[in-house]
Structure formats: C-alpha cells, structure tokens
Chimera marker file (.cmm) of the C-alpha trace (Angstrom):
<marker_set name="trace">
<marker id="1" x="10.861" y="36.555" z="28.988" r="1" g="1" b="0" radius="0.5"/>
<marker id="2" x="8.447" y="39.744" z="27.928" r="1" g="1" b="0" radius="0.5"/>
<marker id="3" x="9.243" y="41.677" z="25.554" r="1" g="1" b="0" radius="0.5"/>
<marker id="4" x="9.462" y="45.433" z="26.168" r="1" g="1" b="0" radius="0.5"/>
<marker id="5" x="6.324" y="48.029" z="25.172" r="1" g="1" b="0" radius="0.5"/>
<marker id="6" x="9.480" y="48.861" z="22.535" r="1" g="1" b="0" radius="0.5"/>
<marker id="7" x="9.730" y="45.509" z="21.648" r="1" g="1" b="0" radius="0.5"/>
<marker id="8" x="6.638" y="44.792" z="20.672" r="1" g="1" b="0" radius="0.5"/>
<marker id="9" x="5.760" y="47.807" z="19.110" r="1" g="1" b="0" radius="0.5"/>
<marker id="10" x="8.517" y="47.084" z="16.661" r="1" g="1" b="0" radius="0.5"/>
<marker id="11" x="7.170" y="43.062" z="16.512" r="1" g="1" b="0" radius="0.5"/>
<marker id="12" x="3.907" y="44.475" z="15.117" r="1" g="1" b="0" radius="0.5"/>
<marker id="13" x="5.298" y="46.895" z="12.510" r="1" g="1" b="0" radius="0.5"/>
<marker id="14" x="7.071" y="43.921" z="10.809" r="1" g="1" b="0" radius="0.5"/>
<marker id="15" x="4.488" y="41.870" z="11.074" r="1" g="1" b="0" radius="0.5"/>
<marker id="16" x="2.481" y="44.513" z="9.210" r="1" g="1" b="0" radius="0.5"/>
<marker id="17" x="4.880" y="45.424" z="6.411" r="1" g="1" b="0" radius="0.5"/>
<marker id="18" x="5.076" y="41.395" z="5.936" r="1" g="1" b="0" radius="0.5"/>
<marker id="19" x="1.525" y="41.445" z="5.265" r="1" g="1" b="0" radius="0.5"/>
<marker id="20" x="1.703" y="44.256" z="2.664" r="1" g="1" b="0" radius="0.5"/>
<marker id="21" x="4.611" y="43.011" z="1.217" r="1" g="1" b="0" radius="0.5"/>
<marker id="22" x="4.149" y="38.806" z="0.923" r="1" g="1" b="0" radius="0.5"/>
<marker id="23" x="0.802" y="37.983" z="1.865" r="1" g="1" b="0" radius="0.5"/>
<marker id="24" x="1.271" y="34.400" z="1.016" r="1" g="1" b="0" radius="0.5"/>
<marker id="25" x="4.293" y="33.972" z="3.524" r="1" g="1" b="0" radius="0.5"/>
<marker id="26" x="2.261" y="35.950" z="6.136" r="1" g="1" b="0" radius="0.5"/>
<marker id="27" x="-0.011" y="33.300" z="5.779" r="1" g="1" b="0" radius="0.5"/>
<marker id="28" x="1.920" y="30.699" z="6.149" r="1" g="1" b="0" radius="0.5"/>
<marker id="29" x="4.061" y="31.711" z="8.500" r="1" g="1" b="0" radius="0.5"/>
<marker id="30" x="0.899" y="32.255" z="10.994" r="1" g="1" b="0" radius="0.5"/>
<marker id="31" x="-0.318" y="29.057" z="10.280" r="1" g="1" b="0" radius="0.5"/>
<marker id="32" x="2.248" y="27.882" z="12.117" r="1" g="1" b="0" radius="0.5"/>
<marker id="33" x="0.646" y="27.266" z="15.200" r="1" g="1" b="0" radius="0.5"/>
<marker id="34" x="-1.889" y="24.745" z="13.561" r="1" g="1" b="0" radius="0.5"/>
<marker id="35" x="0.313" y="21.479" z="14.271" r="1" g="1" b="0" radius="0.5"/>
<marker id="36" x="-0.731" y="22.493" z="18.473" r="1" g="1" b="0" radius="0.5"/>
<marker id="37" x="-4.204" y="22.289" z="17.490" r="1" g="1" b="0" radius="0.5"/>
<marker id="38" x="-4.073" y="19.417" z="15.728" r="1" g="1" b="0" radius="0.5"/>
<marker id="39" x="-1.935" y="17.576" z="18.343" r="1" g="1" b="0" radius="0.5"/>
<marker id="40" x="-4.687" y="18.195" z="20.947" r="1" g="1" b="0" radius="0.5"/>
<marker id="41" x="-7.357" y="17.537" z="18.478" r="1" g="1" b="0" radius="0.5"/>
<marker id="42" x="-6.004" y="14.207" z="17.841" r="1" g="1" b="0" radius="0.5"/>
<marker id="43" x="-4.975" y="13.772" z="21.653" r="1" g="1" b="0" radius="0.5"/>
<marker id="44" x="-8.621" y="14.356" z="22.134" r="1" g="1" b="0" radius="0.5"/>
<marker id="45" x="-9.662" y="12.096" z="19.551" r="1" g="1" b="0" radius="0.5"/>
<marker id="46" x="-7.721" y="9.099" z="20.780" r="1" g="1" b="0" radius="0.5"/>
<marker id="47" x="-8.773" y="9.316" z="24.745" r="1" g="1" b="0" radius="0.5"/>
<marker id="48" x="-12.794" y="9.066" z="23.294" r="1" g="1" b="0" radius="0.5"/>
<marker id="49" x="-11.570" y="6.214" z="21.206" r="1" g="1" b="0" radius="0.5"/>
<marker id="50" x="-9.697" y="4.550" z="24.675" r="1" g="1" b="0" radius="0.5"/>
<marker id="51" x="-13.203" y="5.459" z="26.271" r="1" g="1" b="0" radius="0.5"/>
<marker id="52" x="-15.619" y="4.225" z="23.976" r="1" g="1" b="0" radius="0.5"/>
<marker id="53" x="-13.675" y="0.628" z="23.558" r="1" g="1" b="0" radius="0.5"/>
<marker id="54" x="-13.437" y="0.272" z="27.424" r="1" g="1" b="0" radius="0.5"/>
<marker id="55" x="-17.379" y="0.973" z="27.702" r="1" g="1" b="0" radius="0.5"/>
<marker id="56" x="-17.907" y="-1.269" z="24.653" r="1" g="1" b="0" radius="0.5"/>
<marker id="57" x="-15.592" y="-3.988" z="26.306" r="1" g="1" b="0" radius="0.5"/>
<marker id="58" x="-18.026" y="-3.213" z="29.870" r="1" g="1" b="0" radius="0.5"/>
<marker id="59" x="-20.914" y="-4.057" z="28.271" r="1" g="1" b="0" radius="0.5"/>
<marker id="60" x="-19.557" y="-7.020" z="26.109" r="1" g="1" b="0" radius="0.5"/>
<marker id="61" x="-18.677" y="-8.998" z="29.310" r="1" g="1" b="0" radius="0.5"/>
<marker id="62" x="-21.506" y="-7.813" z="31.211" r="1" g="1" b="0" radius="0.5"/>
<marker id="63" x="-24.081" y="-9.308" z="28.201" r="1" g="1" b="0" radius="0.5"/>
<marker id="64" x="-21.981" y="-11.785" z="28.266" r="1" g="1" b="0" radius="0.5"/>
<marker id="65" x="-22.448" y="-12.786" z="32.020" r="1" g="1" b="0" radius="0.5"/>
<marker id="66" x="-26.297" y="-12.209" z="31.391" r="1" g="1" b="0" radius="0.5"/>
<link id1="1" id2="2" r="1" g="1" b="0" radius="0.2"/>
<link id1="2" id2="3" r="1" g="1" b="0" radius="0.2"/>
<link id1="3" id2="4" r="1" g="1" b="0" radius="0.2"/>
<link id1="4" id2="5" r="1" g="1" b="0" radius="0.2"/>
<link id1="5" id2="6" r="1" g="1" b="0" radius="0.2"/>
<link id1="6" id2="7" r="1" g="1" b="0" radius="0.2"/>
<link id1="7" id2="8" r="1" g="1" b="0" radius="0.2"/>
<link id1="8" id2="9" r="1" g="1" b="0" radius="0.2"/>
<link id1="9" id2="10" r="1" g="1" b="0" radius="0.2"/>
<link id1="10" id2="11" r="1" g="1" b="0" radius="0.2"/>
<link id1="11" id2="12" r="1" g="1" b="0" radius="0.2"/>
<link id1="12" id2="13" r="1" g="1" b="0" radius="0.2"/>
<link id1="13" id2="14" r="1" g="1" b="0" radius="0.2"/>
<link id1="14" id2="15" r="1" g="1" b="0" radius="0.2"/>
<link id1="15" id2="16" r="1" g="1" b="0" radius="0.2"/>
<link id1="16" id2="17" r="1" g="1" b="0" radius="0.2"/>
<link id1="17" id2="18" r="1" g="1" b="0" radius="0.2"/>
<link id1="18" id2="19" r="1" g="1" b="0" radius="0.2"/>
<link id1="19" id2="20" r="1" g="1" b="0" radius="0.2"/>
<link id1="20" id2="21" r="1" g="1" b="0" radius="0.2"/>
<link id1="21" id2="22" r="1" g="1" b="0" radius="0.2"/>
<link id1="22" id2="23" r="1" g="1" b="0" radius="0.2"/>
<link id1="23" id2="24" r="1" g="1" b="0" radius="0.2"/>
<link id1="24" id2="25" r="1" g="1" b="0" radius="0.2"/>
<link id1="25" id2="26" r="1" g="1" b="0" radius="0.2"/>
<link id1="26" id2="27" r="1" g="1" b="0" radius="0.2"/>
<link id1="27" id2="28" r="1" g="1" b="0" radius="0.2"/>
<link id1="28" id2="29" r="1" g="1" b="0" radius="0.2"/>
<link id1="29" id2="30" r="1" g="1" b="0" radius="0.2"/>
<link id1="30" id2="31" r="1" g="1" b="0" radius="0.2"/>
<link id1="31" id2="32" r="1" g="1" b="0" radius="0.2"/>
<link id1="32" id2="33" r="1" g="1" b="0" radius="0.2"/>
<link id1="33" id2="34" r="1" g="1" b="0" radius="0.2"/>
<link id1="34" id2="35" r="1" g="1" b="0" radius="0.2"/>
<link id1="35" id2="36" r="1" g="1" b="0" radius="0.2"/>
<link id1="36" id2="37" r="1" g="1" b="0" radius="0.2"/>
<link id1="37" id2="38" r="1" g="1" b="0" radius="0.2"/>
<link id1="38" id2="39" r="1" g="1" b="0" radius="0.2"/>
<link id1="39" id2="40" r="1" g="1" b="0" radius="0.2"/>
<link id1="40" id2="41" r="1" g="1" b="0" radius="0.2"/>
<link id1="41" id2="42" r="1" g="1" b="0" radius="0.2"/>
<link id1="42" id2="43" r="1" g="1" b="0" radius="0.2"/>
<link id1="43" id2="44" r="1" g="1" b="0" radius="0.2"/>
<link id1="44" id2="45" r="1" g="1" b="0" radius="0.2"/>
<link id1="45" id2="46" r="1" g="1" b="0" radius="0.2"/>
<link id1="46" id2="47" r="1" g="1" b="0" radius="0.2"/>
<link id1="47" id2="48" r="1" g="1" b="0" radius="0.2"/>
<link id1="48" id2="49" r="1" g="1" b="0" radius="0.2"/>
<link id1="49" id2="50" r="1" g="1" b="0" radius="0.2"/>
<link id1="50" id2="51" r="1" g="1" b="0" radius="0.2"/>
<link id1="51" id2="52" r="1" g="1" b="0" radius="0.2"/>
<link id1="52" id2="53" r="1" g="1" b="0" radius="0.2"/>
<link id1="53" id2="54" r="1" g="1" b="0" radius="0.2"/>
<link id1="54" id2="55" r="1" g="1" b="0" radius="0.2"/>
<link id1="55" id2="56" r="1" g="1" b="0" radius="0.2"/>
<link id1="56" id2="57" r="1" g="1" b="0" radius="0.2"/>
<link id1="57" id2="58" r="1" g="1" b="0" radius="0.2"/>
<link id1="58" id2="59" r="1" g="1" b="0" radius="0.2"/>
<link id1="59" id2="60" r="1" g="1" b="0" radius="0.2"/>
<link id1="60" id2="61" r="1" g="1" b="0" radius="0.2"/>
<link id1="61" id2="62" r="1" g="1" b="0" radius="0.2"/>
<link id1="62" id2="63" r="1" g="1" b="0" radius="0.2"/>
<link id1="63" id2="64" r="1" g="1" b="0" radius="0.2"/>
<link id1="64" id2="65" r="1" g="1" b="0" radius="0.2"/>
<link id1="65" id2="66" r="1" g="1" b="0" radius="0.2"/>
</marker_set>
C-alpha cells in the first residue's frame, strides 16, 4: 500500500531530524538494505561459479576424447 502525499511528507521530516539528531543510527539504520545486495551479489557469484565448472567439465571430457 502507498502512502499518502501526507504520509510521506511526514516520513521525510523524521528521517531528517534523525539525521540531525543521531547520525550514527541514521547510518545504520539505512544500511539496512545492504544484506539484498549482497544476497544477489553472492547469487550472482555462485551461478558464474556453476558456469565456469560446467565449461571446465566440457572441455575436460572433450580433451579427454581427443
């Protein structure tokens, strides 16, 4: 669900005054969203590992066949 004009008019004023007042937490709080990135990062990471051992394994039995 949206939130209203109202809503998030009001959203951005805390999030303002929680900069001012706690920088740190600010920080930390917005870093929040890093794990995602990091998921699909790693997500990534593993299907190129999955790809490069099946083309490694390819060519293994093919120079093996030769």
């Amino acid at each position: 669900m949206a939130l209203s004009m109202e809503e998030q008019r009001i959203l951005t004023q805390i999030e303002i005054r929680l900069r001012e007042d706690d920088p740190r937490l600010a920080h930390r709080l917005a870093r929040l969203g890093a794990p995602r990135r990091r998921a699909r990062t790693a997500a990534l990471a593993a299907a190129v590992i999955i790809i490069v051992a099946a083309v490694g394994a390819a060519v293994a039995v093919a120079a093996a066949a030769l």
